[in-house]
N, C-alpha and C positions, 0 to 999 in steps of 0.2 A: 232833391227827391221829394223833399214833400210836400214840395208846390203841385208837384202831378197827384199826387197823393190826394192830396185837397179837392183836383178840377176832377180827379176820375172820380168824385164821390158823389157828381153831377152828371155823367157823361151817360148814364143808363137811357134815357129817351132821343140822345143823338147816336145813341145802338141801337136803338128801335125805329125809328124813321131818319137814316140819312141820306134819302131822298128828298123827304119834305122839310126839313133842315137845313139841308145846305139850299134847298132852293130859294127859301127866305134868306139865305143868311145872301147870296149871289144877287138879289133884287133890291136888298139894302144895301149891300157894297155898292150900286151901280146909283140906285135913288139920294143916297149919303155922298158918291165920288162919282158922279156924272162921268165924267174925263176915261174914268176907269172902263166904264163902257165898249169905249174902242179899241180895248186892248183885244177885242175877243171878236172879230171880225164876223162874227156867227150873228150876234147879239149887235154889235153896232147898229144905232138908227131906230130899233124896234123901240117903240113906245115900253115904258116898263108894265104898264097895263098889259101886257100881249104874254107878258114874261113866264107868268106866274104857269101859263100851261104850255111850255114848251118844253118837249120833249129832250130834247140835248142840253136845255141849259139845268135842267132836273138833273141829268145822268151828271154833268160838271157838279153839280153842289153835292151829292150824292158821292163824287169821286174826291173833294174837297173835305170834305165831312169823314171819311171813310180814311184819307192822309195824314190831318192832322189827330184822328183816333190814333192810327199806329203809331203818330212819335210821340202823341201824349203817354200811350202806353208803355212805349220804350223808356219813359222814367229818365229821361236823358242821354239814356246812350241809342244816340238817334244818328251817327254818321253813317253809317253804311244804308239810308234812308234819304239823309237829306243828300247825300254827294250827288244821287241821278233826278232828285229832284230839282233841285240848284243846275245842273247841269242843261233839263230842260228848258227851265224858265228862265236860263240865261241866255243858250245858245238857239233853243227853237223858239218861245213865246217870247222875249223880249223884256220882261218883266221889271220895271225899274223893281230894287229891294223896297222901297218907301211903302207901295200897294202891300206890301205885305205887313206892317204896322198899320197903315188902315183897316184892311181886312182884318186882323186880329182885333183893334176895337169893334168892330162890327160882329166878330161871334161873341166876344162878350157881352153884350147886347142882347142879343139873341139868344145868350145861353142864359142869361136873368133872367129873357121873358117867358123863355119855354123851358127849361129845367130850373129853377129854382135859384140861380149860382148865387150866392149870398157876396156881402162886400169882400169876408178873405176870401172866399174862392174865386173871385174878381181878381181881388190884389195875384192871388197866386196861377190865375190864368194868365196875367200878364207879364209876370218874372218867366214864366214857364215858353210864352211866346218870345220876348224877349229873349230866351234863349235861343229858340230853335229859328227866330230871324239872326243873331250871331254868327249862327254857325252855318246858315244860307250868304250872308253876307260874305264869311270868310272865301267860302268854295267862291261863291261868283269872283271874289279879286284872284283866286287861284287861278280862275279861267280866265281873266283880263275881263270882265263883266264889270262895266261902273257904269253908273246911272245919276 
């Protein structure tokens, strides 16, 4: 609990623009993890140059931005959040679990350079993802999802 405690005491400007937020945060998951790219058939092939004003992949960081707000929010008790989430990204998007440890160093990143997050609220962004990839982990082997 007081790892979330920590990251909420940063999270006020990805409440204020989690549009342009998550849409940095989506352009460096892809700039950082090329490969990651074609997981999103929307976005395959597009120069990252083109990224920055596109329309759906704003609404995706935005949607991004806006997901993992509510399970930081949830303080931990995030199962009845991540089960349809896990459920998607296993059975429709395909999602190896691994992209999702990338992508959490990449909001950490992002949340240094645009809200402030200091090294604990680093360290405690990371126990805090670490958890909420556990327990996506879990669900996926629930669903026979392995990657």
């Amino acid at each position: 609990m007081a790892d979330y405690e920590a990251v909420l005491k940063y999270w006020g400007p990805l409440d204020k623009d989690p549009r342009g937020v998550g849409t940095l945060v989506l352009i460096r998951f892809f700039k950082e993890h090329p490969e990651t790219q074609d997981l999103f058939p929307k976005y395959a092939g597009i120069p990252l140059e083109d990224l920055g004003g596109n329309a759906d992949l704003a609404t995706l960081g935005e949607n991004v931005v806006r997901k993992l707000g509510e399970l930081v929010k949830a303080r931990g008790n995030h199962a009845a959040i991540i089960k349809p989430l896990a459920t998607a990204h296993a059975n429709q998007h395909k999602v190896p679990i691994k992209n999702f440890t990338l992508l959490s160093e990449v909001i950490v990143k992002v949340m240094e350079e645009n809200a402030g997050l200091d090294g604990p609220g680093q360290a405690a962004l990371r126990k805090a993802m670490a958890a909420i990839i556990a327990d996506m982990n879990a669900n996926y082997k629930e669903l026979g999802f392995t990657t």
